[in-house]
C-alpha positions in Angstrom: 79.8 59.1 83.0 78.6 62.6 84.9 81.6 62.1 87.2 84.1 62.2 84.9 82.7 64.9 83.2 82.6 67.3 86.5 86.2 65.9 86.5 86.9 67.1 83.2 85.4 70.5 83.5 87.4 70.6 87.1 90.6 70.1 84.9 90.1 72.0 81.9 89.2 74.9 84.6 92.3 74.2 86.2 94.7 74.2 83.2 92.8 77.8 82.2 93.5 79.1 85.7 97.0 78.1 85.4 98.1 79.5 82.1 95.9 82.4 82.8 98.3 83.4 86.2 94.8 83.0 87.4 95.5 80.2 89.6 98.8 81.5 91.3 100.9 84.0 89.3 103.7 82.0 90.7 103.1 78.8 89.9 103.1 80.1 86.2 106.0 81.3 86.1 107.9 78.5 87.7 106.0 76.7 85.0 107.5 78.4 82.5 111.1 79.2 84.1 111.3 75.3 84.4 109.1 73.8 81.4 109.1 76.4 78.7 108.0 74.4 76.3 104.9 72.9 78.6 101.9 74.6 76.7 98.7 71.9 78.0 98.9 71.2 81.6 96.5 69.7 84.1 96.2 70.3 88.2 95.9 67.2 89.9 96.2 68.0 93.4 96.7 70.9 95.5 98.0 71.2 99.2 98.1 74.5 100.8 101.0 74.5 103.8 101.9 77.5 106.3 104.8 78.7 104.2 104.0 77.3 100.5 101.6 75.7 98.1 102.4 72.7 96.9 100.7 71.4 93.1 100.7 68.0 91.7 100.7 69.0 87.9 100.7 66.6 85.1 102.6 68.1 82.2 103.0 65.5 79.7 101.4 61.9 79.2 104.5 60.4 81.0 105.3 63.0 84.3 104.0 64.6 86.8 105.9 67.5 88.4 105.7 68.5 92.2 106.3 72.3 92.8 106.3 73.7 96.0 105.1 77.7 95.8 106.2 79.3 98.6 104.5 82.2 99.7 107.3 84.5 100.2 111.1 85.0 98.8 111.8 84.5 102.6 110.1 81.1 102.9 112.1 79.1 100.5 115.6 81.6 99.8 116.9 78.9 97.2 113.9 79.2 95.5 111.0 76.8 94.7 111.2 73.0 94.8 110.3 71.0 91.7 110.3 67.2 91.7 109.3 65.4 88.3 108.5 61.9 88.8 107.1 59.4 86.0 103.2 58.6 85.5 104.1 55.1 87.5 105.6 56.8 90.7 102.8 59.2 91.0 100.5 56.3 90.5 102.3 54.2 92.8 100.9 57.0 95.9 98.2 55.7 97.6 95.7 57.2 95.4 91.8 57.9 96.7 89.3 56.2 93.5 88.7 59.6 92.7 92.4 60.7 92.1 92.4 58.1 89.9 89.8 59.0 87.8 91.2 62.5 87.9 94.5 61.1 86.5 93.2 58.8 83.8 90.7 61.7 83.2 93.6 64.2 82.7 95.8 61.8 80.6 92.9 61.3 78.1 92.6 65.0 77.8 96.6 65.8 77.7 96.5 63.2 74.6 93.8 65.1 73.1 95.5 68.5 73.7 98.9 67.2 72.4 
């Protein structure tokens, strides 16, 4: 199907900006301060706020973790927020068809990866 493939190439993109420090230099290191041993991961959403980013990233075939970037030390002094939730409470969001797909797209390629 051609849109899962642009959805594929979106998240393989996104998984090589990540681990690259491409994506937000951050983000990465939160990654790996608060799942070292993480090594495939997949961006399924991104918000941008007035004082941080916040990423929906699927790290294994069962969770999703929320982390909120800020953009300065001063924004968030106790340091970033990370929320894990399972597969099922992620899913349980009122999803758009195409997160969806993007989810079901990124588990099929985290299984792959694994």
């Amino acid at each position: 199907m051609i849109f899962d493939e642009e959805i594929k190439r979106e998240l393989l993109g996104s998984k090589e900006a990540l681990f690259s420090g491409e994506e937000n230099s951050a983000l990465l290191r939160i990654m790996q301060e608060k799942f070292p041993e993480v090594n495939v991961a997949f961006i399924l959403d991104w918000v941008p706020e007035q004082a941080e980013d916040i990423y929906w990233v699927l790290i294994d075939v069962g969770r999703v973790a929320i982390i909120e970037v800020p953009r300065s030390a001063k924004t968030m002094p106790g340091g970033p927020l990370v929320e894990v939730r399972s597969i099922e409470s992620y899913n349980d969001k009122k999803l758009s068809k195409r997160a969806r797909r993007k989810l079901k797209v990124a588990l099929d390629l985290i299984c792959l990866e694994v």
